[in-house]
PDB file of N, H, CA, C and O in Angstrom:
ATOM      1  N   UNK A   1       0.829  -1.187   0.000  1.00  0.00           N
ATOM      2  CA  UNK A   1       0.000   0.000   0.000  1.00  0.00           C
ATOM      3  C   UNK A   1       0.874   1.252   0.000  1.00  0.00           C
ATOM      4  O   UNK A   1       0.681   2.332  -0.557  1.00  0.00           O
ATOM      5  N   UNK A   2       2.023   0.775   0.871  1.00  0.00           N
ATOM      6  H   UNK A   2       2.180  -0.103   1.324  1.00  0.00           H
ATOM      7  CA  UNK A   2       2.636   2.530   0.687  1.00  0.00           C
ATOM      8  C   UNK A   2       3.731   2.572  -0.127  1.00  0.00           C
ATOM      9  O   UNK A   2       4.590   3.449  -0.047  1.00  0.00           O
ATOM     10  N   UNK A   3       3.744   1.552  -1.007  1.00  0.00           N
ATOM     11  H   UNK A   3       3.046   0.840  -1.071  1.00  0.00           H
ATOM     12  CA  UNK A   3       4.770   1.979  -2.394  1.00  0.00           C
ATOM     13  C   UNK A   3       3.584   2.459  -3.460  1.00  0.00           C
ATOM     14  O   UNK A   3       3.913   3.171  -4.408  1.00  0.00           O
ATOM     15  N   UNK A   4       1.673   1.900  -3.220  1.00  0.00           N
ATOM     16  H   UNK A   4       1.405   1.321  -2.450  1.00  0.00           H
ATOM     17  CA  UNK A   4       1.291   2.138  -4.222  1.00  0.00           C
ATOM     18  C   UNK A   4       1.090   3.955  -4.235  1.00  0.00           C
ATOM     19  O   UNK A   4       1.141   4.774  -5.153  1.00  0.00           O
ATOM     20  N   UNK A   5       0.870   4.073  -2.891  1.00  0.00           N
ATOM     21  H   UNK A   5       0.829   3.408  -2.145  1.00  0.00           H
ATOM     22  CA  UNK A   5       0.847   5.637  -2.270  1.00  0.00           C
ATOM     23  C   UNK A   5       1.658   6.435  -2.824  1.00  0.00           C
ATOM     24  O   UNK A   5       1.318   7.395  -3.516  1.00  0.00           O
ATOM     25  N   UNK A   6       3.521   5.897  -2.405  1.00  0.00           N
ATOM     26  H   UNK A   6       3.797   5.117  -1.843  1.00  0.00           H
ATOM     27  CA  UNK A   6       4.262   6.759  -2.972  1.00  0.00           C
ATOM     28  C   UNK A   6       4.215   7.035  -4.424  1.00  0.00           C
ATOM     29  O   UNK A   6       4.630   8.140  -4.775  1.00  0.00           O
ATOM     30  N   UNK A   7       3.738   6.140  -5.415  1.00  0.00           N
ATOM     31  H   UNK A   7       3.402   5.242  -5.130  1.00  0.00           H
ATOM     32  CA  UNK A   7       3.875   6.039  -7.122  1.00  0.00           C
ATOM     33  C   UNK A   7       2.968   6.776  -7.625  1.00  0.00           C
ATOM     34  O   UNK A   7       3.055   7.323  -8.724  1.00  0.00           O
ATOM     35  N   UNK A   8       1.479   6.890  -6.415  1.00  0.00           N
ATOM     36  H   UNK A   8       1.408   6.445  -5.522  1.00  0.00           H
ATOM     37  CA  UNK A   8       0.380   7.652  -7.215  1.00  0.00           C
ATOM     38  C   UNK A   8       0.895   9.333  -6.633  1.00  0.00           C
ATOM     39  O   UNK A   8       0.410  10.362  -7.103  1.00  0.00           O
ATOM     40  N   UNK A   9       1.911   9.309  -5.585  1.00  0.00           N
ATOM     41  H   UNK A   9       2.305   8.473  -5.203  1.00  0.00           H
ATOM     42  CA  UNK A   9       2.122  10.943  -5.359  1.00  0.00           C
ATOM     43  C   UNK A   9       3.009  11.210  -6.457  1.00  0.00           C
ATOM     44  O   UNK A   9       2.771  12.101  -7.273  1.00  0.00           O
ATOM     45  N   UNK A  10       4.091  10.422  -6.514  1.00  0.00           N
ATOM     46  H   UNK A  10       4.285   9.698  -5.851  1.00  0.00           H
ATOM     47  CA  UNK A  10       5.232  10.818  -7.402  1.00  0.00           C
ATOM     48  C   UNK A  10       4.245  10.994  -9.003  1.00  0.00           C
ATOM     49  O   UNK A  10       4.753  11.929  -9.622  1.00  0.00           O
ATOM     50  N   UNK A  11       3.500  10.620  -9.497  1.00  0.00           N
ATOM     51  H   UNK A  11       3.087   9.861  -8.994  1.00  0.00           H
ATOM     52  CA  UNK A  11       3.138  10.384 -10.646  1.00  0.00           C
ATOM     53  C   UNK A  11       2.232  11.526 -10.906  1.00  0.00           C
ATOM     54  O   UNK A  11       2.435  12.245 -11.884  1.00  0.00           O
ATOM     55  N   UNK A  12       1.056  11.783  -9.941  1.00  0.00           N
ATOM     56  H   UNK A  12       0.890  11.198  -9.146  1.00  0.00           H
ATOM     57  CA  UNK A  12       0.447  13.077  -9.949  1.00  0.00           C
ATOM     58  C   UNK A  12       0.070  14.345  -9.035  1.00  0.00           C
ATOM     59  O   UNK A  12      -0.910  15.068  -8.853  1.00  0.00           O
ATOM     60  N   UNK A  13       1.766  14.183  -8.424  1.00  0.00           N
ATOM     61  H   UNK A  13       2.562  13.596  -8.572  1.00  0.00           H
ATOM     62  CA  UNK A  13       2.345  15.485  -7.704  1.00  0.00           C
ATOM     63  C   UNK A  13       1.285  15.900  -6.179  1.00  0.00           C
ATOM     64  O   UNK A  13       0.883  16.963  -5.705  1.00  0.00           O
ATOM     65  N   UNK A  14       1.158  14.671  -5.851  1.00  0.00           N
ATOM     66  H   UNK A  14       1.484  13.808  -6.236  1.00  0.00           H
ATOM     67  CA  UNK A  14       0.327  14.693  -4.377  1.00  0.00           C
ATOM     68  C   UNK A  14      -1.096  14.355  -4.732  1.00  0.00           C
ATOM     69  O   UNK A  14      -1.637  13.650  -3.881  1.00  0.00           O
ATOM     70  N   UNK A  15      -1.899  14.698  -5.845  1.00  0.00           N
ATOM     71  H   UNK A  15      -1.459  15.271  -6.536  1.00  0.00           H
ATOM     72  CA  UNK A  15      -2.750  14.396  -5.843  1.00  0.00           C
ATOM     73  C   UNK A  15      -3.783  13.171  -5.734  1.00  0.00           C
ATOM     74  O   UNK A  15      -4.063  12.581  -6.778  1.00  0.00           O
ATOM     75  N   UNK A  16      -4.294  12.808  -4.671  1.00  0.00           N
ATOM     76  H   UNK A  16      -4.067  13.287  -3.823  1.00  0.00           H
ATOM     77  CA  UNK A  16      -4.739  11.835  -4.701  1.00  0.00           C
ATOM     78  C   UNK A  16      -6.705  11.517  -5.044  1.00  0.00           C
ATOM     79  O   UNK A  16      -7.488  12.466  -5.079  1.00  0.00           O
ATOM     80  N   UNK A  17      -7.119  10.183  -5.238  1.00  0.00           N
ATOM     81  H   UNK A  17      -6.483   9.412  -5.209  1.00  0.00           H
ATOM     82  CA  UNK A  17      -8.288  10.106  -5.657  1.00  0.00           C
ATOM     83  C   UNK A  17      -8.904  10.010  -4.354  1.00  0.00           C
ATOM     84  O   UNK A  17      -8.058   9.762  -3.496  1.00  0.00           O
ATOM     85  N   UNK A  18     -10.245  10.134  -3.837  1.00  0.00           N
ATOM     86  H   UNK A  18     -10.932  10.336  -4.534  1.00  0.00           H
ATOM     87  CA  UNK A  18     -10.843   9.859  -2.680  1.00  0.00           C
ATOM     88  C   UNK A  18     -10.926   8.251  -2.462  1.00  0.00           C
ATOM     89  O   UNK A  18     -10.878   7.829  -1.306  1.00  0.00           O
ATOM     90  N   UNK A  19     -11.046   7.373  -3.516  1.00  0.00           N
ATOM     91  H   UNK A  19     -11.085   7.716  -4.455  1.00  0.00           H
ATOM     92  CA  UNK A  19     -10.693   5.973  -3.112  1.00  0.00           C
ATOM     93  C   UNK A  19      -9.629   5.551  -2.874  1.00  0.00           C
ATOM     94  O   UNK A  19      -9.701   4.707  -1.981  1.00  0.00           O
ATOM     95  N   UNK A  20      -8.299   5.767  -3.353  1.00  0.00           N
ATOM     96  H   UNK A  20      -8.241   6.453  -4.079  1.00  0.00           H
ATOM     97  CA  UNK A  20      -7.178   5.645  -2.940  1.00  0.00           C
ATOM     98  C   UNK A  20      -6.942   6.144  -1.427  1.00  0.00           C
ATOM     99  O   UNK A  20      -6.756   5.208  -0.649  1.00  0.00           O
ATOM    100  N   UNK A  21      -6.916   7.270  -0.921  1.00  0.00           N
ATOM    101  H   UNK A  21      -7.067   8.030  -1.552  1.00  0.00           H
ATOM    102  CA  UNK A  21      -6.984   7.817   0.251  1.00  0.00           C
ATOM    103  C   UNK A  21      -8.108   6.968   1.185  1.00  0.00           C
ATOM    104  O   UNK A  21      -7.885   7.041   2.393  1.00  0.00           O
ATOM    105  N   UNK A  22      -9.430   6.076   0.734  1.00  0.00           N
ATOM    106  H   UNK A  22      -9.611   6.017  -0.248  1.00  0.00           H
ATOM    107  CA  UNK A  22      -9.920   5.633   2.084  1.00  0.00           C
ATOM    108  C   UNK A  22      -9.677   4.158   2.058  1.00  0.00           C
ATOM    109  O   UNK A  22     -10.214   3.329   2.792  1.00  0.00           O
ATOM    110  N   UNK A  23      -8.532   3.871   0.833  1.00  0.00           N
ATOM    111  H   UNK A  23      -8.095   4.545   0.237  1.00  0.00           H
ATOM    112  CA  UNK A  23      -7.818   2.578   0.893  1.00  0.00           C
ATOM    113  C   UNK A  23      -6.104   2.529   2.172  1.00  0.00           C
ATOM    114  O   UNK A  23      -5.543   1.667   2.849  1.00  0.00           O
ATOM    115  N   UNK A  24      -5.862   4.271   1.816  1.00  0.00           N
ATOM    116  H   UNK A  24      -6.317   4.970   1.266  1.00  0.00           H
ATOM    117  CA  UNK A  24      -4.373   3.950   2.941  1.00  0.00           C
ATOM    118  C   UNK A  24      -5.267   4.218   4.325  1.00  0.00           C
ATOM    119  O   UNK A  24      -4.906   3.921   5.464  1.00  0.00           O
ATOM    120  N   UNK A  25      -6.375   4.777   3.987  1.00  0.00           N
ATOM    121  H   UNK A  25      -6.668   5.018   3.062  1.00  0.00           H
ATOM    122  CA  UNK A  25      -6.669   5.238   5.798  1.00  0.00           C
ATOM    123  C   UNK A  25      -7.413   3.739   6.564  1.00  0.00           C
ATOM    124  O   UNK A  25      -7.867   3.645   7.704  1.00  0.00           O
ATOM    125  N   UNK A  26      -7.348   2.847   5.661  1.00  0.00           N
ATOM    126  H   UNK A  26      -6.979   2.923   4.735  1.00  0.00           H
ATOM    127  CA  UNK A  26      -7.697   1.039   6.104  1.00  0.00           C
ATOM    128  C   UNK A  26      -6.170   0.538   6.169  1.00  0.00           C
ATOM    129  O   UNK A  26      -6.024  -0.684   6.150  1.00  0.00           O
ATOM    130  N   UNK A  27      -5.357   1.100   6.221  1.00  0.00           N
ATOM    131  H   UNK A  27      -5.476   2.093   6.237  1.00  0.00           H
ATOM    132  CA  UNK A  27      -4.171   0.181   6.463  1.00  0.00           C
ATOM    133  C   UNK A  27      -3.422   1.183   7.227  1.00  0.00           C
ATOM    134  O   UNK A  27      -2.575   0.531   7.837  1.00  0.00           O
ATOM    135  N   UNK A  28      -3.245   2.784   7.601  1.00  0.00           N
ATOM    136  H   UNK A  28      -3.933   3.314   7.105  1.00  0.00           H
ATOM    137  CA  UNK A  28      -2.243   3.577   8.322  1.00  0.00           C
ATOM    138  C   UNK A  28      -3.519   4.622   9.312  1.00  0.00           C
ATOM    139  O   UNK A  28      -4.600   5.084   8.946  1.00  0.00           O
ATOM    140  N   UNK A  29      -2.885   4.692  10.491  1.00  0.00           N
ATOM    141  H   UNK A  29      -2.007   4.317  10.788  1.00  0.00           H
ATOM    142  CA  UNK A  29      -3.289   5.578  11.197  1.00  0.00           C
ATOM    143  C   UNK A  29      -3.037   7.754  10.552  1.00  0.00           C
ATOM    144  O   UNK A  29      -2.234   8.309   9.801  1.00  0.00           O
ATOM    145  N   UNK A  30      -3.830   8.083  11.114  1.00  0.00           N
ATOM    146  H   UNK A  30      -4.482   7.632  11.723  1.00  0.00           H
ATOM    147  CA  UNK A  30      -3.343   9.145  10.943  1.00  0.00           C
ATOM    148  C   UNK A  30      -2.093   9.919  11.195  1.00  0.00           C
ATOM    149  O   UNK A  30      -1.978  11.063  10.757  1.00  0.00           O
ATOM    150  N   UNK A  31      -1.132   9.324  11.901  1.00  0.00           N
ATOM    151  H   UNK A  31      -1.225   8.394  12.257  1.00  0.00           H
ATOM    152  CA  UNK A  31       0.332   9.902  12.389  1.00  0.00           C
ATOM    153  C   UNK A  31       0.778   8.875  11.438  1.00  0.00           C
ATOM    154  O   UNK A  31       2.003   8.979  11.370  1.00  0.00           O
ATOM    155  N   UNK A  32       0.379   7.967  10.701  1.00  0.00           N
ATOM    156  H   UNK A  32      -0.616   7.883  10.757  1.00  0.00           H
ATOM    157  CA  UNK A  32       1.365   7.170  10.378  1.00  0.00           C
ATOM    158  C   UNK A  32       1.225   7.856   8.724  1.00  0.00           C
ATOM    159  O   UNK A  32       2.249   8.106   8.087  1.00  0.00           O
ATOM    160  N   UNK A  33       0.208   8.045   8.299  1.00  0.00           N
ATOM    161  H   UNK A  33      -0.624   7.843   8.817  1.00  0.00           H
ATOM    162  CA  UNK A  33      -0.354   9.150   6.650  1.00  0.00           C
ATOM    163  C   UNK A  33       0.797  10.134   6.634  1.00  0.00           C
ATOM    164  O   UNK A  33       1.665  10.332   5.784  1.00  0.00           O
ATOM    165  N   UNK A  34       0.531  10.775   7.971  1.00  0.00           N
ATOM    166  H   UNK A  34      -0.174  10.615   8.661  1.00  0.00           H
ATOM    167  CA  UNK A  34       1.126  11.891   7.566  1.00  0.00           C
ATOM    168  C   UNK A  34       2.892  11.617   7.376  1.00  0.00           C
ATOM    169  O   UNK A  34       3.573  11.981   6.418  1.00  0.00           O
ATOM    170  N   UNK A  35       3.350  10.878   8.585  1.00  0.00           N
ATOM    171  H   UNK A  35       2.797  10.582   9.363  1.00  0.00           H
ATOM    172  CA  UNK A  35       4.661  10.305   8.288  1.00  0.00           C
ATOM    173  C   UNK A  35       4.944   9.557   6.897  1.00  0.00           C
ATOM    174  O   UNK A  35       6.034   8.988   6.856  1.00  0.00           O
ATOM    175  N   UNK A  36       4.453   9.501   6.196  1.00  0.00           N
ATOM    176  H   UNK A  36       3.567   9.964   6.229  1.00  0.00           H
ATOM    177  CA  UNK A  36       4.322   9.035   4.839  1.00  0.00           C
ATOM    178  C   UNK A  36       4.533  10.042   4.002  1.00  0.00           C
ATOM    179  O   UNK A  36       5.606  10.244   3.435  1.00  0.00           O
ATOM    180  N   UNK A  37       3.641  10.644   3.897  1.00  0.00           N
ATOM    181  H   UNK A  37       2.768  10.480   4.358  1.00  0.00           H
ATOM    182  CA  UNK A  37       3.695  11.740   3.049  1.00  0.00           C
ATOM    183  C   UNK A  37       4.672  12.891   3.373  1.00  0.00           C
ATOM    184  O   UNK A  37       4.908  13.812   2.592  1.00  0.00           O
ATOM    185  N   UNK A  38       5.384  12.707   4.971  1.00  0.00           N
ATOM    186  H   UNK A  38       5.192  11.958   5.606  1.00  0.00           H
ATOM    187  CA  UNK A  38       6.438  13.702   4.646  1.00  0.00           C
ATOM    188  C   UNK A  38       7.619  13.113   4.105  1.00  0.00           C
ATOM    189  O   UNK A  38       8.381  13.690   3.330  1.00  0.00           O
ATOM    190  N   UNK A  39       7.808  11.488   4.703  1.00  0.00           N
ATOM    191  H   UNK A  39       7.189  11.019   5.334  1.00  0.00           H
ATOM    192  CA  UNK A  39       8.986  11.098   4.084  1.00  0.00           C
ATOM    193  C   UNK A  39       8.826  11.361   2.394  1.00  0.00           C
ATOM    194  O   UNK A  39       9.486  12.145   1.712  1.00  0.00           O
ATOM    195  N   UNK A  40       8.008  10.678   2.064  1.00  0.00           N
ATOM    196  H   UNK A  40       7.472  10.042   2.618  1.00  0.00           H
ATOM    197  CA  UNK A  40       7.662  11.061   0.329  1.00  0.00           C
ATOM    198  C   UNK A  40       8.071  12.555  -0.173  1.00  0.00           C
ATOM    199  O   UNK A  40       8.959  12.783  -0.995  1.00  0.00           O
ATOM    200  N   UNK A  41       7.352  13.420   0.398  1.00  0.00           N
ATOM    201  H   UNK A  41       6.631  13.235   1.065  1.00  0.00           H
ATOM    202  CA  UNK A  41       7.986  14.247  -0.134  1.00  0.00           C
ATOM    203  C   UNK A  41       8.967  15.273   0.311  1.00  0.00           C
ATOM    204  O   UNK A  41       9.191  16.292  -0.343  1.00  0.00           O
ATOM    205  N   UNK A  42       9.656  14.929   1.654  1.00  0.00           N
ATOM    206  H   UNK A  42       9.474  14.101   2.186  1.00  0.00           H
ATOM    207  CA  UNK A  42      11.113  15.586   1.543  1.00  0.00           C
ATOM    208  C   UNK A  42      12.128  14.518   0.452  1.00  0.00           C
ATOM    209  O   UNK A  42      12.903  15.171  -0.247  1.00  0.00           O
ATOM    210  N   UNK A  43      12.179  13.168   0.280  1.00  0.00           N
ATOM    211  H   UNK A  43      11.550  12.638   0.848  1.00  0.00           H
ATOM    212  CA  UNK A  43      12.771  12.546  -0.361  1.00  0.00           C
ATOM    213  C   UNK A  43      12.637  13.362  -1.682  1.00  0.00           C
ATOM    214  O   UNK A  43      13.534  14.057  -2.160  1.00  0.00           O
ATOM    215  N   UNK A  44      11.296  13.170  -2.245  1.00  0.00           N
ATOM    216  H   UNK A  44      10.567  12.606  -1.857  1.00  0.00           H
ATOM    217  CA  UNK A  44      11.253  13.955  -3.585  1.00  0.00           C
ATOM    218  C   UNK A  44      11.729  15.882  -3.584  1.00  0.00           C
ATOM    219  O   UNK A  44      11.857  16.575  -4.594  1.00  0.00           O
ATOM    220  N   UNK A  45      11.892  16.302  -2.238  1.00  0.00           N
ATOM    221  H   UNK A  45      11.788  15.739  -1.418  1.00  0.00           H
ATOM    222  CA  UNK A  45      12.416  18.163  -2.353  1.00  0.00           C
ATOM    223  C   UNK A  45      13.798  17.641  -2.486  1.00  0.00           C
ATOM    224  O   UNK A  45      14.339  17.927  -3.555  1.00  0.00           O
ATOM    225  N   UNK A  46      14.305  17.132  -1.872  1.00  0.00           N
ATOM    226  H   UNK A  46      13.866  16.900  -1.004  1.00  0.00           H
ATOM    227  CA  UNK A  46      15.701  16.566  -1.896  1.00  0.00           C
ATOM    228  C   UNK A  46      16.172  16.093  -3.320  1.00  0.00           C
ATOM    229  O   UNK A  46      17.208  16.610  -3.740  1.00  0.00           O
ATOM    230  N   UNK A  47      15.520  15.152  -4.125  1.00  0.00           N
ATOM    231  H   UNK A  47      14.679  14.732  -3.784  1.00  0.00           H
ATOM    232  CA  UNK A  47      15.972  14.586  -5.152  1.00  0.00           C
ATOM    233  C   UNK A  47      16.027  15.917  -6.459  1.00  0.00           C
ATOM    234  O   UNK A  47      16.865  16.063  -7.349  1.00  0.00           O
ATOM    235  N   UNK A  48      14.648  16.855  -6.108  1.00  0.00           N
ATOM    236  H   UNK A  48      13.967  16.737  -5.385  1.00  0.00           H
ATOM    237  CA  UNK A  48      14.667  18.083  -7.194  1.00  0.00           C
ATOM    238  C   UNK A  48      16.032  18.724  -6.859  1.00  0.00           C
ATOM    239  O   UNK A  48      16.762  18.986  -7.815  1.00  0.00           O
ATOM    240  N   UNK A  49      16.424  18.984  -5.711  1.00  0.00           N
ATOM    241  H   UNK A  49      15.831  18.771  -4.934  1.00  0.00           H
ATOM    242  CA  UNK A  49      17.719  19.820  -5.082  1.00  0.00           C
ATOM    243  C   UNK A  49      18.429  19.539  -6.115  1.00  0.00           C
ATOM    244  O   UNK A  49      18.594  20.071  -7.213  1.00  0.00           O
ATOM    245  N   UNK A  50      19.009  18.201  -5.363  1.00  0.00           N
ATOM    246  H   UNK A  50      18.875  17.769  -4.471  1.00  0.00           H
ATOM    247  CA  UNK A  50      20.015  17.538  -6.399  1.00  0.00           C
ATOM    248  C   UNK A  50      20.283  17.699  -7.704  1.00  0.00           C
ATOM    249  O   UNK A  50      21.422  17.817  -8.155  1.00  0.00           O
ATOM    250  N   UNK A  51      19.073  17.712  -8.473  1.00  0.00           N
ATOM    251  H   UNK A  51      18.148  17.616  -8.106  1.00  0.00           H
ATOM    252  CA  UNK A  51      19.323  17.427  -9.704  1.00  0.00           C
ATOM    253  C   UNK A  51      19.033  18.944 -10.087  1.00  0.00           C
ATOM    254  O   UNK A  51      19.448  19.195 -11.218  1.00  0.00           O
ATOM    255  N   UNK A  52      18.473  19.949  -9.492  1.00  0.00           N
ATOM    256  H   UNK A  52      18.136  19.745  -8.572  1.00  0.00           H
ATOM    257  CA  UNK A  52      18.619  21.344  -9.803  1.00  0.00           C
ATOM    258  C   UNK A  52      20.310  21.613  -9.661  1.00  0.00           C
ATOM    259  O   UNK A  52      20.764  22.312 -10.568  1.00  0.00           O
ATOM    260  N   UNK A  53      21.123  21.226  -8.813  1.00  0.00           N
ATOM    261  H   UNK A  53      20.755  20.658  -8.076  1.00  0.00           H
ATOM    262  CA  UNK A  53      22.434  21.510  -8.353  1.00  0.00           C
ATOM    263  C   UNK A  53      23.279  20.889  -9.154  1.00  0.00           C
ATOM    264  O   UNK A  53      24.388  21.421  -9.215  1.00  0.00           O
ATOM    265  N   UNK A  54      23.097  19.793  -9.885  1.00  0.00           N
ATOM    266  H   UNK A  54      22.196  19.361  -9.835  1.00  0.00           H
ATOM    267  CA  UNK A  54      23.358  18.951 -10.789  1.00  0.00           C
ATOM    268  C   UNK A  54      24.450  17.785  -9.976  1.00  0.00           C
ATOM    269  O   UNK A  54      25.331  17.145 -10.552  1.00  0.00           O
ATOM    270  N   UNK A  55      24.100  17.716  -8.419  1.00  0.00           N
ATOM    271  H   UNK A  55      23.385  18.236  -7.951  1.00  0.00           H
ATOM    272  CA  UNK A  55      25.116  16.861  -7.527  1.00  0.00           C
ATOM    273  C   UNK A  55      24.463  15.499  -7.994  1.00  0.00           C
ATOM    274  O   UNK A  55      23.262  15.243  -8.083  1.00  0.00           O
ATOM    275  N   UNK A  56      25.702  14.573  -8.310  1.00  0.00           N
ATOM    276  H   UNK A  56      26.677  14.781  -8.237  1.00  0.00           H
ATOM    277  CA  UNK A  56      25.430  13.591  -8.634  1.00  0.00           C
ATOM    278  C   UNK A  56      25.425  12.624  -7.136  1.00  0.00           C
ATOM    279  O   UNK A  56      25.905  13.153  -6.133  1.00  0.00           O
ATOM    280  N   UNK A  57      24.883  11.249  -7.047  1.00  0.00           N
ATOM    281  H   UNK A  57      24.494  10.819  -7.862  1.00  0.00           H
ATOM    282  CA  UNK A  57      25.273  10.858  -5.783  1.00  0.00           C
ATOM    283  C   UNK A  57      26.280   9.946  -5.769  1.00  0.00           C
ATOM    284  O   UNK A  57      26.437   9.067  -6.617  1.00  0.00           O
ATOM    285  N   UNK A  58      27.123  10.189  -4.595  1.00  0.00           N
ATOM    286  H   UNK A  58      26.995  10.903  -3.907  1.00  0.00           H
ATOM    287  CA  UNK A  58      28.186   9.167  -4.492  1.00  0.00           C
ATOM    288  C   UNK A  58      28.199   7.770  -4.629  1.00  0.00           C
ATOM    289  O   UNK A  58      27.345   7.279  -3.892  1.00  0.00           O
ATOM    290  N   UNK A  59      28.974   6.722  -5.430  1.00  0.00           N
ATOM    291  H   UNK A  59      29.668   7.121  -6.029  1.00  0.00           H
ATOM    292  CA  UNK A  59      28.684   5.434  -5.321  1.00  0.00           C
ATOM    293  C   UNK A  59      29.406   4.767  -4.533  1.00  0.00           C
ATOM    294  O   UNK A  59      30.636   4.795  -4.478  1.00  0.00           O
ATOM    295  N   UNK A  60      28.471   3.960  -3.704  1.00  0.00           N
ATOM    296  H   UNK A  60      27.472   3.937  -3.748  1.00  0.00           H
ATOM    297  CA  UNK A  60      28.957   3.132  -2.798  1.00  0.00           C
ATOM    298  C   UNK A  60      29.928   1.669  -3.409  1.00  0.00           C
ATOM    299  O   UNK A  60      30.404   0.865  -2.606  1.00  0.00           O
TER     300      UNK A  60
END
């Protein structure tokens, strides 16, 4: 559920459908939504950074 979450934010920029949303709120609490959606999208402010800065990432 919360990779399908993250793919439908990444894909249409947070927007979600009202069935999708009362499908994560049957599997995550409300502290747990919102912890979702911030990891999601500081990961994604972070990744625009990057690639605005043109920093590539280090390989391990």
């Amino acid at each position: 559920m919360a990779l399908e979450l993250t793919d439908h934010i990444m894909a249409y920029h947070g927007q979600l459908p009202e069935e999708l949303y009362q499908r994560v709120k049957k599997h995550f609490t409300d502290q747990e939504i919102i912890a979702l959606f911030w990891q999601i999208g500081s990961k994604n402010a972070a990744n625009w950074f990057l690639i605005a800065m043109q920093i590539e990432q280090e390989k391990k």
